[in-house]
Biopython code that builds the backbone (N, CA, C, O; Angstrom):
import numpy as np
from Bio.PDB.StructureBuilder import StructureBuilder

atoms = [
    (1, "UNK", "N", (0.854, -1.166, 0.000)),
    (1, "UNK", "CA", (0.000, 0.000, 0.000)),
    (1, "UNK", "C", (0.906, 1.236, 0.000)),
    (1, "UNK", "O", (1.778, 1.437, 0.845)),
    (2, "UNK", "N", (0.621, 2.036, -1.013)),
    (2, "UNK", "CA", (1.155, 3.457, -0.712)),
    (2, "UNK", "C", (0.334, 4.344, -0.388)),
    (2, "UNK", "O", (-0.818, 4.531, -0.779)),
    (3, "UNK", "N", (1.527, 5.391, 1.013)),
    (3, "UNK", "CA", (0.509, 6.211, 2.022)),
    (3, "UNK", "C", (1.642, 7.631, 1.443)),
    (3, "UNK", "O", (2.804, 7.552, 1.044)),
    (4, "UNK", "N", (0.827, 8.755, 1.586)),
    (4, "UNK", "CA", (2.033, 9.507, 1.449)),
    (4, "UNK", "C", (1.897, 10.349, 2.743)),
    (4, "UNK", "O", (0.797, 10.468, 3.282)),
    (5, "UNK", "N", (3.297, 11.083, 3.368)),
    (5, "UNK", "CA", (3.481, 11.342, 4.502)),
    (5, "UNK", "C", (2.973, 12.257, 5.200)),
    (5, "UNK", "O", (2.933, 12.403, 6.422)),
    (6, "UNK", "N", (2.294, 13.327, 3.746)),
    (6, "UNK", "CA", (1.289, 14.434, 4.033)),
    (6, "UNK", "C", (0.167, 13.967, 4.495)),
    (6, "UNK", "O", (-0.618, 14.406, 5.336)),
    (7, "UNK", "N", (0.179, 12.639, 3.590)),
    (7, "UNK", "CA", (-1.488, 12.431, 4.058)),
    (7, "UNK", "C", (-1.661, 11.712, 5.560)),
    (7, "UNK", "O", (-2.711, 11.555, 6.184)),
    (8, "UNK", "N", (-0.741, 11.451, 5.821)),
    (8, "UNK", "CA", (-0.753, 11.301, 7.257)),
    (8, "UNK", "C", (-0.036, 11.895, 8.377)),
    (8, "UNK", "O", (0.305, 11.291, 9.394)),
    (9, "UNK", "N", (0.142, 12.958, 8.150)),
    (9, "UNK", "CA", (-0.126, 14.063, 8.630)),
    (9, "UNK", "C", (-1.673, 15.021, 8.384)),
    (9, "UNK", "O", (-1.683, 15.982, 9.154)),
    (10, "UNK", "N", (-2.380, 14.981, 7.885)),
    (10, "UNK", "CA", (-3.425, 15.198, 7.687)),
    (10, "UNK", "C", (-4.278, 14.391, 8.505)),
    (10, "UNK", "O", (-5.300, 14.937, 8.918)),
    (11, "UNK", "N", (-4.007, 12.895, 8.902)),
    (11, "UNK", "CA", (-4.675, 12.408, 9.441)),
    (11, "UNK", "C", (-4.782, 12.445, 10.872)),
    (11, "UNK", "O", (-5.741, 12.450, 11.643)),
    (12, "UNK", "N", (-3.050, 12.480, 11.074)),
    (12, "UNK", "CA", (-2.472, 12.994, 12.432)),
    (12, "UNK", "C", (-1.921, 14.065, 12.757)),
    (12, "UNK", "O", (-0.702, 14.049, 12.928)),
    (13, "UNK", "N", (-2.648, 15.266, 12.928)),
    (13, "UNK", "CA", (-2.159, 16.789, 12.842)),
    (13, "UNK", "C", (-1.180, 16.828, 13.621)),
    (13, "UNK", "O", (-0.208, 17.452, 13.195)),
    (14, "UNK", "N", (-1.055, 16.133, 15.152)),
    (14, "UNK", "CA", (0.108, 16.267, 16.090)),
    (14, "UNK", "C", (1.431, 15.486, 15.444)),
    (14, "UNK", "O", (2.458, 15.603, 16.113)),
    (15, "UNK", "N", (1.487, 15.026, 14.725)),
    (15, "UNK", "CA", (2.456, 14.317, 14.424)),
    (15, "UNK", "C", (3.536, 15.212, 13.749)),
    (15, "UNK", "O", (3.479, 15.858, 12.703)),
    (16, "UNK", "N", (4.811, 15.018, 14.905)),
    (16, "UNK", "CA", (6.074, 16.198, 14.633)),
    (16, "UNK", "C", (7.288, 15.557, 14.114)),
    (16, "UNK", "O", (8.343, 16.110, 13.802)),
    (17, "UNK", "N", (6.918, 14.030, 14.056)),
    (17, "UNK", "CA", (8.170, 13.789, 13.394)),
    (17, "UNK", "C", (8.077, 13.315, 11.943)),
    (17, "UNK", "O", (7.118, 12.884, 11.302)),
    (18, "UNK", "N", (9.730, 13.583, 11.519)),
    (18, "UNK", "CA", (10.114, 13.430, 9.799)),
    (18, "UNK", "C", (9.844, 11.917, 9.252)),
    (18, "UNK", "O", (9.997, 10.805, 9.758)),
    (19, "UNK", "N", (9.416, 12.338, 8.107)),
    (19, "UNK", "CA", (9.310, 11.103, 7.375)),
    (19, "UNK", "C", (9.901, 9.693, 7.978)),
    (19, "UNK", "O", (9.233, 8.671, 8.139)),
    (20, "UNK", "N", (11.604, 9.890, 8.344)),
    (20, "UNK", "CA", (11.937, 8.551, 8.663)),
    (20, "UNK", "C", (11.930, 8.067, 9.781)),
    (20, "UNK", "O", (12.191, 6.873, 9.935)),
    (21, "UNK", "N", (11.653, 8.823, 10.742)),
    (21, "UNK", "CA", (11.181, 8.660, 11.913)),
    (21, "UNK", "C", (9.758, 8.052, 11.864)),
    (21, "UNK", "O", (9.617, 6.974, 12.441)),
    (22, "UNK", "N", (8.974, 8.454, 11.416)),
    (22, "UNK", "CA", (7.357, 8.051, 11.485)),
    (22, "UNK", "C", (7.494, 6.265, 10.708)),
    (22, "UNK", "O", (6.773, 5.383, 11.175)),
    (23, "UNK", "N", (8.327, 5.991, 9.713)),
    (23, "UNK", "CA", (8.486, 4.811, 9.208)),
    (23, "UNK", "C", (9.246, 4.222, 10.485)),
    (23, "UNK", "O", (8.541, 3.427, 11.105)),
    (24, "UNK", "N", (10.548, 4.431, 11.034)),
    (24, "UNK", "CA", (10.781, 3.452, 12.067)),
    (24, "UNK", "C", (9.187, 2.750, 12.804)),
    (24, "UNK", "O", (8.622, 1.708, 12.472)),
    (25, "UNK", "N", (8.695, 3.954, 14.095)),
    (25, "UNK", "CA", (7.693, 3.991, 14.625)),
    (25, "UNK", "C", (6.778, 3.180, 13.752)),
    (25, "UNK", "O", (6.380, 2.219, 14.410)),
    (26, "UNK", "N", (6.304, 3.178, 12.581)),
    (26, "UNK", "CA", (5.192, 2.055, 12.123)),
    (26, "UNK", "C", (6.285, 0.697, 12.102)),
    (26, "UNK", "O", (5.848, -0.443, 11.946)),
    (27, "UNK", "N", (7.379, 0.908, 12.236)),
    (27, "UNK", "CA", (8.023, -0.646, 11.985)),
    (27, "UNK", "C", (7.767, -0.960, 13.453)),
    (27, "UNK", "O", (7.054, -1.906, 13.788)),
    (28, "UNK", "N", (8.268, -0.275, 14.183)),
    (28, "UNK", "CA", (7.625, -1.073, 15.475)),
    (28, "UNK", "C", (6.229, -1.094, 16.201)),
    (28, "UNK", "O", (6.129, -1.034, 17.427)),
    (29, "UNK", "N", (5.232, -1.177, 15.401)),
    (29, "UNK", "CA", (4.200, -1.177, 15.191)),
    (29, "UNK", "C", (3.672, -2.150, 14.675)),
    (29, "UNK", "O", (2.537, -2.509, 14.988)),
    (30, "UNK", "N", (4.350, -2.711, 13.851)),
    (30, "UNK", "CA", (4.203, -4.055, 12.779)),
    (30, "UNK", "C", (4.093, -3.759, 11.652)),
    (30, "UNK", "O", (4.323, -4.732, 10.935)),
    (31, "UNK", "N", (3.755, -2.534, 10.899)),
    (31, "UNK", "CA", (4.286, -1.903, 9.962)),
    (31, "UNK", "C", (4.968, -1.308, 9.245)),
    (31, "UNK", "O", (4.822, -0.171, 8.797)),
    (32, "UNK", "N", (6.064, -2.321, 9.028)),
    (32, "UNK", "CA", (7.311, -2.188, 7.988)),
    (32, "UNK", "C", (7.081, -1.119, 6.888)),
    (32, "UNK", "O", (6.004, -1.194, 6.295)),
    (33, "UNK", "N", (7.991, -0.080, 6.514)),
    (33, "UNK", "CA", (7.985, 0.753, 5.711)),
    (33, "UNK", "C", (9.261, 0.095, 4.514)),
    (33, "UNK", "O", (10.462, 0.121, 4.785)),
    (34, "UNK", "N", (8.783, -0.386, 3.389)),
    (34, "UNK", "CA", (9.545, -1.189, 2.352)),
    (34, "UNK", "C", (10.458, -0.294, 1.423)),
    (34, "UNK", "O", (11.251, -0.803, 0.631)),
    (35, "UNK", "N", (10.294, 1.099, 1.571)),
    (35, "UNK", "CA", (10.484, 2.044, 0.765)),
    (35, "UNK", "C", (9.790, 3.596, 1.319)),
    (35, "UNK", "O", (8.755, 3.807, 1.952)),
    (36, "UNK", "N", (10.996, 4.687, 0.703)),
    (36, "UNK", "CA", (10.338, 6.009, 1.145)),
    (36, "UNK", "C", (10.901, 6.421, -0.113)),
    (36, "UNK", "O", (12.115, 6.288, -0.265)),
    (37, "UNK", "N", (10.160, 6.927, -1.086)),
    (37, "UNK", "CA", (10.387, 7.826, -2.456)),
    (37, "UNK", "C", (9.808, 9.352, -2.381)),
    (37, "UNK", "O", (8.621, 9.672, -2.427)),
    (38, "UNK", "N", (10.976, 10.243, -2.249)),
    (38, "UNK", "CA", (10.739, 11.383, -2.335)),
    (38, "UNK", "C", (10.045, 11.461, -3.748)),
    (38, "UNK", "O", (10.358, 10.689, -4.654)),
    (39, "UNK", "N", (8.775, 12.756, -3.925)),
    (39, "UNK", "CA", (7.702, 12.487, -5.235)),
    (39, "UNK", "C", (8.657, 13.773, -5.858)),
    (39, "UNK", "O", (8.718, 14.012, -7.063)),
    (40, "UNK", "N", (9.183, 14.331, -5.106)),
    (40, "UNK", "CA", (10.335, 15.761, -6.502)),
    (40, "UNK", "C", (12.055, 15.056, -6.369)),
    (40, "UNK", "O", (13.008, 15.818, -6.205)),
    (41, "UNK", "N", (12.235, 13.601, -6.464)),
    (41, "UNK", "CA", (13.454, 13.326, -7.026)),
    (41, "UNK", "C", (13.299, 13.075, -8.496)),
    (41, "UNK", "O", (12.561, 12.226, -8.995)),
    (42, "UNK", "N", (13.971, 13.797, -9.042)),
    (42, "UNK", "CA", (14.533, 14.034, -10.588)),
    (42, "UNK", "C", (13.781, 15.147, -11.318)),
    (42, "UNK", "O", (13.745, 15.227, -12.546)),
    (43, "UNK", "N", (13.068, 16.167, -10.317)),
    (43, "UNK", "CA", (12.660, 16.994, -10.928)),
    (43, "UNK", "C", (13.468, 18.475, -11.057)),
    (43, "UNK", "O", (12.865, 19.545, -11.151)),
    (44, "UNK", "N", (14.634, 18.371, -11.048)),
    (44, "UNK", "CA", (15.153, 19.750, -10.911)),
    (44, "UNK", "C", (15.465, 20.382, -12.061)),
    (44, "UNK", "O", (15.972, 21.504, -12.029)),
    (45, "UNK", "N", (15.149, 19.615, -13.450)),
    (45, "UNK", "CA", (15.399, 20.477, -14.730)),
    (45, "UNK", "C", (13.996, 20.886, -14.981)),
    (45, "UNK", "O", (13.880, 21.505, -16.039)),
    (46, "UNK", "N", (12.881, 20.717, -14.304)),
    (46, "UNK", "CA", (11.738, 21.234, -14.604)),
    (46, "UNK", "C", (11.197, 22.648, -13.950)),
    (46, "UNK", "O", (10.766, 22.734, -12.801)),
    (47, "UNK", "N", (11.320, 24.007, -15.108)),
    (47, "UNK", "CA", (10.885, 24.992, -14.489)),
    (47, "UNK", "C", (9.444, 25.225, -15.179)),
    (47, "UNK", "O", (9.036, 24.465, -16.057)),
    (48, "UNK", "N", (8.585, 26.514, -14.640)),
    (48, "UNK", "CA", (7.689, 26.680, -14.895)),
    (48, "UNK", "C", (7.548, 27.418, -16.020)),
    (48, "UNK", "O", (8.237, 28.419, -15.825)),
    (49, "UNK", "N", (6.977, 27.499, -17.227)),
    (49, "UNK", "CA", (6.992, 28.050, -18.496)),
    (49, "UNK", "C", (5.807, 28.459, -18.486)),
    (49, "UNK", "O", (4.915, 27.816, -17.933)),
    (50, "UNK", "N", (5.527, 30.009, -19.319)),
    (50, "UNK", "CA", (4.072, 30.266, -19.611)),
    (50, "UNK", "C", (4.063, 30.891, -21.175)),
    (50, "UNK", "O", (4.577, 31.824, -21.792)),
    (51, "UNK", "N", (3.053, 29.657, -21.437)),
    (51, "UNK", "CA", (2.565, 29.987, -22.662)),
    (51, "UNK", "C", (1.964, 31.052, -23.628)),
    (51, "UNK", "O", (0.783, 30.970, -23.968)),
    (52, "UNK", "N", (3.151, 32.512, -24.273)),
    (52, "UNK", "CA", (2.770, 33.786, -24.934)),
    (52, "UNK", "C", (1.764, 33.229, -26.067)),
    (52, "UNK", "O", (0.560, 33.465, -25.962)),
    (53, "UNK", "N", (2.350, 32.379, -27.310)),
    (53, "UNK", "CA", (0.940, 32.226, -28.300)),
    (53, "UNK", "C", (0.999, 30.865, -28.320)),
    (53, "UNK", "O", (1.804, 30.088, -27.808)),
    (54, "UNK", "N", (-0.152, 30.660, -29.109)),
    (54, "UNK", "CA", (0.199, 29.136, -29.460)),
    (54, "UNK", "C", (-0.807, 29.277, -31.141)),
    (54, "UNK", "O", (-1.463, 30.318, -31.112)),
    (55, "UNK", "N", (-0.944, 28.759, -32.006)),
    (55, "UNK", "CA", (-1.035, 28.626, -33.757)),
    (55, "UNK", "C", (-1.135, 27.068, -33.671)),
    (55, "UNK", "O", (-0.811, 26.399, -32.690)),
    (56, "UNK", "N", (-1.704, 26.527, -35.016)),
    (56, "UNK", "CA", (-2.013, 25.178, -35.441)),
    (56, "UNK", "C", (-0.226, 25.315, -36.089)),
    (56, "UNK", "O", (0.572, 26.163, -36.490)),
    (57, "UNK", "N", (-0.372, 23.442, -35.769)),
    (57, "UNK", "CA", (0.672, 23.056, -36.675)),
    (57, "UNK", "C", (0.746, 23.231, -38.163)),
    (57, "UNK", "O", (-0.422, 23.198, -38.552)),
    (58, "UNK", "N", (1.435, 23.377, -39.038)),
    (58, "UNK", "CA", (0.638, 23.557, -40.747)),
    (58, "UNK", "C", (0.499, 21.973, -40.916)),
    (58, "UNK", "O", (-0.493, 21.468, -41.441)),
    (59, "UNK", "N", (1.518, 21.273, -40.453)),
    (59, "UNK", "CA", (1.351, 19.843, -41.068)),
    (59, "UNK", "C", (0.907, 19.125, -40.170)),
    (59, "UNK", "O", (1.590, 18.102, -40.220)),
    (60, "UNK", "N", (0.108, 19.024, -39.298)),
    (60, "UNK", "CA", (-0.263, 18.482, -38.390)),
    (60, "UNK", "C", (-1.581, 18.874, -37.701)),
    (60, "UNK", "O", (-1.655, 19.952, -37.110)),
    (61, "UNK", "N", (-2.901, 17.801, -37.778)),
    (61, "UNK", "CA", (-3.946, 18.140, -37.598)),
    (61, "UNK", "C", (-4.386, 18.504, -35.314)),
    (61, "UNK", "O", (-5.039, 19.212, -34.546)),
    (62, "UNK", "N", (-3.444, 17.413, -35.368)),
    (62, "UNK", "CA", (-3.417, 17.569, -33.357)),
    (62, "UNK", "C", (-2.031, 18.006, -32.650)),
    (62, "UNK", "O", (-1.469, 17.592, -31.635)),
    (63, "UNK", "N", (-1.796, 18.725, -33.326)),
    (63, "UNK", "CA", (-0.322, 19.474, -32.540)),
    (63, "UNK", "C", (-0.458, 21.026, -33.159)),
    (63, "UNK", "O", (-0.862, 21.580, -34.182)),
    (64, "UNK", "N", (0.175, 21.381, -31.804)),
    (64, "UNK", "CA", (0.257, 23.006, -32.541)),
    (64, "UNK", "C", (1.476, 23.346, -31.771)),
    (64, "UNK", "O", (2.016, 22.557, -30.997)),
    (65, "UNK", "N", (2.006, 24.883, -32.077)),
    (65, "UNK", "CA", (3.337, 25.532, -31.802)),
    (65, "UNK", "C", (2.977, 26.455, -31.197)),
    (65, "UNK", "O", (2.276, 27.440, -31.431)),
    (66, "UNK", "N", (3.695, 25.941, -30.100)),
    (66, "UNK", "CA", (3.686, 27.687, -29.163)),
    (66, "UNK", "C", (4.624, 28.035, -28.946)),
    (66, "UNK", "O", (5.503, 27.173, -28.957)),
    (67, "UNK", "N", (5.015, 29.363, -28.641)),
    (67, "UNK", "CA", (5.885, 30.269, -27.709)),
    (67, "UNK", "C", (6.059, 30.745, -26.726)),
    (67, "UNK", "O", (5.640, 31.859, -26.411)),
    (68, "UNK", "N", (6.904, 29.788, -25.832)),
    (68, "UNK", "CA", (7.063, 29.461, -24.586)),
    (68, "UNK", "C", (7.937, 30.003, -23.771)),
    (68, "UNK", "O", (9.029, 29.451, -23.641)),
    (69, "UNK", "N", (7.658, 31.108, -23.107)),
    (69, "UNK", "CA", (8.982, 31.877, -21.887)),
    (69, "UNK", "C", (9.413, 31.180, -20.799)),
    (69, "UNK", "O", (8.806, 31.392, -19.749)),
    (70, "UNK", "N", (10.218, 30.482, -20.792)),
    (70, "UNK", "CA", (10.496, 29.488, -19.863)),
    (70, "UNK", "C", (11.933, 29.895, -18.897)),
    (70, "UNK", "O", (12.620, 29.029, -18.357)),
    (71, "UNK", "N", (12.233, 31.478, -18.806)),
    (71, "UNK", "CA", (12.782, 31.901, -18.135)),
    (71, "UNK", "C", (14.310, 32.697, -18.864)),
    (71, "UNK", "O", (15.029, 33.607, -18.452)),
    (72, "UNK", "N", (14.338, 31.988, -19.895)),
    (72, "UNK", "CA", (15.649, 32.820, -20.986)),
    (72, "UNK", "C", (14.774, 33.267, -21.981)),
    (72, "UNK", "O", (13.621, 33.502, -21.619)),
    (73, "UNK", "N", (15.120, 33.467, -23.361)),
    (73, "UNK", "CA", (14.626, 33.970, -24.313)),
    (73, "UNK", "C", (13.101, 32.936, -24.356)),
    (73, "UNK", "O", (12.990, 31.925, -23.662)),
    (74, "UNK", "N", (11.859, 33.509, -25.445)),
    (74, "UNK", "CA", (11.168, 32.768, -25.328)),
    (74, "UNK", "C", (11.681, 31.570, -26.654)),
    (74, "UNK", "O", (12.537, 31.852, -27.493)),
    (75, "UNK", "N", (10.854, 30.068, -26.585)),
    (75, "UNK", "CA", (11.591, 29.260, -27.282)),
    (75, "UNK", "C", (9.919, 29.160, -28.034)),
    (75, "UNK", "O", (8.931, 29.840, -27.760)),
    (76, "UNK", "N", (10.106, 27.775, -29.307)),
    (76, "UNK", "CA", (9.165, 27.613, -29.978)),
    (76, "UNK", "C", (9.007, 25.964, -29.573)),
    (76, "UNK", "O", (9.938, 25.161, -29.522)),
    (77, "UNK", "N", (7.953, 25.758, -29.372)),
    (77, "UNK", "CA", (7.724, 24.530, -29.256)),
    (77, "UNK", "C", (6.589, 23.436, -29.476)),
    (77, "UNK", "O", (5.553, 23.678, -28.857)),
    (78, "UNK", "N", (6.593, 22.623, -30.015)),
    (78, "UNK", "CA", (5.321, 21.426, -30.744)),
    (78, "UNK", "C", (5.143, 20.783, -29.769)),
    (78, "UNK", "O", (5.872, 20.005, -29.154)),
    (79, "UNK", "N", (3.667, 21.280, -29.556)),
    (79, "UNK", "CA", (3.205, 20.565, -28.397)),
    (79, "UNK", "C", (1.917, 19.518, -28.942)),
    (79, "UNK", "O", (1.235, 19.861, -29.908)),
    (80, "UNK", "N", (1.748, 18.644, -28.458)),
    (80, "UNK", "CA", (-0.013, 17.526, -28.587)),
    (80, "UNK", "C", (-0.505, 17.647, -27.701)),
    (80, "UNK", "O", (-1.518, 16.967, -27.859)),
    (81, "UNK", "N", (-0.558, 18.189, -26.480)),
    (81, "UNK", "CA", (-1.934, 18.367, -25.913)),
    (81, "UNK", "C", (-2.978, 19.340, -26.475)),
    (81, "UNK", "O", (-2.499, 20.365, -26.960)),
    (82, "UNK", "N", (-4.255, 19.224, -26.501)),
    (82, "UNK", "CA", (-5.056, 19.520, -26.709)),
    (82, "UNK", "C", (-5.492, 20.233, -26.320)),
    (82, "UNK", "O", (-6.147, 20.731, -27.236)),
    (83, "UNK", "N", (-5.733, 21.044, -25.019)),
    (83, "UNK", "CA", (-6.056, 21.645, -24.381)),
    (83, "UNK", "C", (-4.857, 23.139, -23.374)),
    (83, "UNK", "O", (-4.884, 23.658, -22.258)),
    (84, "UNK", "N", (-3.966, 23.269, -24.647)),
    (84, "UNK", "CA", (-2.693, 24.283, -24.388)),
    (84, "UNK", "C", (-3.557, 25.463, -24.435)),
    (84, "UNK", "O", (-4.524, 25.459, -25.197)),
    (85, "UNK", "N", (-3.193, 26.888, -23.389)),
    (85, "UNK", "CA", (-4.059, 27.922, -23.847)),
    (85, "UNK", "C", (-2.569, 28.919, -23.718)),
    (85, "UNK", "O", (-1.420, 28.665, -23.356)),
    (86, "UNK", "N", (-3.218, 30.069, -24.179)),
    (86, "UNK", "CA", (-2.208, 30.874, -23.790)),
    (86, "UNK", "C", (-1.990, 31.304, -23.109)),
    (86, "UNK", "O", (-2.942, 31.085, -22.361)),
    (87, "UNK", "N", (-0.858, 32.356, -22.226)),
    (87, "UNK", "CA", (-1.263, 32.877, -21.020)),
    (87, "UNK", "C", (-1.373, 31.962, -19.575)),
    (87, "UNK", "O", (-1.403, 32.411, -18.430)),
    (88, "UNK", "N", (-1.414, 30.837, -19.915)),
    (88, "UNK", "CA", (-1.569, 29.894, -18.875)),
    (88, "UNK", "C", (0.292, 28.923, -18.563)),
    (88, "UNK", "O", (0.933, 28.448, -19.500)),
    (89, "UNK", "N", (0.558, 28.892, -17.719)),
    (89, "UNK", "CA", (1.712, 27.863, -16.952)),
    (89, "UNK", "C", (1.673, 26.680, -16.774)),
    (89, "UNK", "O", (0.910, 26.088, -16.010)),
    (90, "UNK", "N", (2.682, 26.120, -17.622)),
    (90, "UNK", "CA", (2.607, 24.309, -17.500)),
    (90, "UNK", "C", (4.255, 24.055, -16.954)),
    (90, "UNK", "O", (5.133, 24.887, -17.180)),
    (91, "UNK", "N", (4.443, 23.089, -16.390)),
    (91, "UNK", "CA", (5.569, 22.520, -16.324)),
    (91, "UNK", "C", (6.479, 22.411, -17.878)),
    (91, "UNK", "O", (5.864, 22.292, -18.937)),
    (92, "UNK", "N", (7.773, 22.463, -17.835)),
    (92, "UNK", "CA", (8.186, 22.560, -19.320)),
    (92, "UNK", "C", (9.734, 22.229, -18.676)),
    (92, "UNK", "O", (10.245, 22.648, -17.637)),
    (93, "UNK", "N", (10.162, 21.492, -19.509)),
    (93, "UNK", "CA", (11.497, 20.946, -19.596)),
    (93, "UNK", "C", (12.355, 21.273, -20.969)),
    (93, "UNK", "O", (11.993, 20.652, -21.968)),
    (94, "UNK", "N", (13.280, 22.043, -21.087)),
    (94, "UNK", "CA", (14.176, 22.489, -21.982)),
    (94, "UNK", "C", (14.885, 21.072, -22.282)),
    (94, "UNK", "O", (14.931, 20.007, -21.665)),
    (95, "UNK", "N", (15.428, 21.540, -23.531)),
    (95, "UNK", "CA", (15.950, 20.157, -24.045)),
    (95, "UNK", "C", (17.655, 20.285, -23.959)),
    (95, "UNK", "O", (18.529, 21.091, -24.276)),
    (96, "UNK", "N", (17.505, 18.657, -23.178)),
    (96, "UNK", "CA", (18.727, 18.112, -22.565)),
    (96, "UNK", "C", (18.303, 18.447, -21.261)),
    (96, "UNK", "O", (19.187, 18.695, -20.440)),
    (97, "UNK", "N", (17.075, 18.503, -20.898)),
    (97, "UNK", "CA", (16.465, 18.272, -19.617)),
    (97, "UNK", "C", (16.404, 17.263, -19.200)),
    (97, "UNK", "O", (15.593, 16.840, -20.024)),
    (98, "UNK", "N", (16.635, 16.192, -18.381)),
    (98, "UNK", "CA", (17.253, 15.094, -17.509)),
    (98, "UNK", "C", (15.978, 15.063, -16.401)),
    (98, "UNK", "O", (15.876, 15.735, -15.375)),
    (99, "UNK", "N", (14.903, 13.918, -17.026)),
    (99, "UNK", "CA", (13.621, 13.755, -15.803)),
    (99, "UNK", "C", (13.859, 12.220, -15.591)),
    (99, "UNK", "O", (14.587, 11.450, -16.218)),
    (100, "UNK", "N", (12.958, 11.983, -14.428)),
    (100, "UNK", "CA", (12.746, 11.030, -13.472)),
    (100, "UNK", "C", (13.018, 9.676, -14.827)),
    (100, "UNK", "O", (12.934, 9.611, -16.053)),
    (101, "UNK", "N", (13.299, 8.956, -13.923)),
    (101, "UNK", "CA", (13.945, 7.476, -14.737)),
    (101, "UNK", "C", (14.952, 7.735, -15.726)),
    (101, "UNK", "O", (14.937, 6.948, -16.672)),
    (102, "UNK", "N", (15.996, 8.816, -15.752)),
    (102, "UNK", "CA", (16.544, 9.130, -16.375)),
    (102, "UNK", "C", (15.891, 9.149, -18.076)),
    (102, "UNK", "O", (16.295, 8.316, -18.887)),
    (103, "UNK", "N", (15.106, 9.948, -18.362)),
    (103, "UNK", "CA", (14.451, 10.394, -19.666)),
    (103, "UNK", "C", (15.204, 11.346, -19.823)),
    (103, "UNK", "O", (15.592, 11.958, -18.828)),
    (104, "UNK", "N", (15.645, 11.756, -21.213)),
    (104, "UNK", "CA", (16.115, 13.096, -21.410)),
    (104, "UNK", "C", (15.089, 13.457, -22.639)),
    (104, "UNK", "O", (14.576, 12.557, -23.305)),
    (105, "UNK", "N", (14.813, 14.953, -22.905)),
    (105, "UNK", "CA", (13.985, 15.850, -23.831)),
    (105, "UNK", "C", (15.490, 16.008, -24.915)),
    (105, "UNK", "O", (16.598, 16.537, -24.822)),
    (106, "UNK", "N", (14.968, 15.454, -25.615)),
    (106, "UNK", "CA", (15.967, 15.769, -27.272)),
    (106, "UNK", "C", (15.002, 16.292, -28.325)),
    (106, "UNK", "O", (13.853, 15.864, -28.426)),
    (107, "UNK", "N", (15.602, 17.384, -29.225)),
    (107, "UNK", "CA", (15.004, 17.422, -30.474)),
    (107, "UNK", "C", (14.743, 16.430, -31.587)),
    (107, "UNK", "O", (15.537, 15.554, -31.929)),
    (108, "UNK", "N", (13.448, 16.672, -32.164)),
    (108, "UNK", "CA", (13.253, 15.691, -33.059)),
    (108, "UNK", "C", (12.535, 15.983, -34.357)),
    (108, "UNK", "O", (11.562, 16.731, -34.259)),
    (109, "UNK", "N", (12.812, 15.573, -35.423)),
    (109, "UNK", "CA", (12.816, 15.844, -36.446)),
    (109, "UNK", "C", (11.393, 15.623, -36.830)),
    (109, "UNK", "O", (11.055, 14.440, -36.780)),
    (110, "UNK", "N", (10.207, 16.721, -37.311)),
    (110, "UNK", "CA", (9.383, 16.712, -37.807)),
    (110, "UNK", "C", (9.104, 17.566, -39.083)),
    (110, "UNK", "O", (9.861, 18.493, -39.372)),
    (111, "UNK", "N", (8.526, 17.401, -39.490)),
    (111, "UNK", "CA", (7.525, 18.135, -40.682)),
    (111, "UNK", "C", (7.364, 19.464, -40.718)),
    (111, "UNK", "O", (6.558, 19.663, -39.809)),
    (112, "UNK", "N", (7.669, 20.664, -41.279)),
    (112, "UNK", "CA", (7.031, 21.583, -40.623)),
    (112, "UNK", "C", (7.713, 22.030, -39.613)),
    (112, "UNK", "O", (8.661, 21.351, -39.219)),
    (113, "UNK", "N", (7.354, 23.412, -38.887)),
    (113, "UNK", "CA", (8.605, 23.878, -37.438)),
    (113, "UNK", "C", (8.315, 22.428, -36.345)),
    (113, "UNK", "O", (7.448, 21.580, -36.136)),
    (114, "UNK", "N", (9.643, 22.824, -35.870)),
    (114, "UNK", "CA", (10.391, 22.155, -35.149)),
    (114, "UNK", "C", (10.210, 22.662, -33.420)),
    (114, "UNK", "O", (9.606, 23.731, -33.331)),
    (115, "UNK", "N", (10.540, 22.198, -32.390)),
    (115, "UNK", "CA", (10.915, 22.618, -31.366)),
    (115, "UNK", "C", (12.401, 22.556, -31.067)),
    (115, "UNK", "O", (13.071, 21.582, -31.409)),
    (116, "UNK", "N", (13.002, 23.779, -30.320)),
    (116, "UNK", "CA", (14.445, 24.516, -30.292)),
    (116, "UNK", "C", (13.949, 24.273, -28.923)),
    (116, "UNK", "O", (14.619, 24.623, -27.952)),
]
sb = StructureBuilder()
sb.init_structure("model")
sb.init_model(0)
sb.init_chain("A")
sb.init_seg("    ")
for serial, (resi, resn, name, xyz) in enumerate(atoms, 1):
    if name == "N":
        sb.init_residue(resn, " ", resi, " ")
    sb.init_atom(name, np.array(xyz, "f"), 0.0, 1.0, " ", f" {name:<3s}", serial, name[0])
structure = sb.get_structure()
């Protein structure tokens, strides 16, 4: 079963001790803690980007291109979600961004603009 540590703290407002403390304490309890996974390990190439425009793809009926300020110049980028607006903040990973399970964001060769 996975519990996460907020949520029990939520359950137990008095409860002052850290994560690995509260796992000992359920081990001597009879509840062995098998694992503790921090949920923001491997997120540190991910900053927050907000979306200036976004346009249809020309060659592409479910992707479109936006222009994305993601903290340096703004970049261009082909996105498939469906539901991108402008003006609005998504998580965004620059490429040669390095996420969880070791994934990296590389450019890739499409039809039509590209993402930089």
């Amino acid at each position: 079963m996975d519990i996460s540590y907020r949520w029990l703290k939520a359950l137990a407002p008095s409860l002052d001790d850290g994560p690995e403390r509260v796992a000992e304490r359920l081990a001597m309890y009879g509840a062995p803690v098998d694992e503790m996974v921090p949920l923001d390990a491997g997120l540190g190439d991910i900053v927050v980007g907000r979306v200036l425009e976004t346009r249809a793809h020309p060659d592409a009926d479910r992707l479109s291109v936006c222009r994305v300020d993601a903290g340096a110049e703004p970049v261009e980028v082909v996105c498939g979600a469906p539901n991108v607006q402008e003006g609005a903040l998504y998580p965004f990973a620059h490429v040669g961004a390095t996420l969880p399970a070791r994934a990296s964001w590389s450019c890739a060769a499409t039809s039509g603009p590209g993402s930089r």
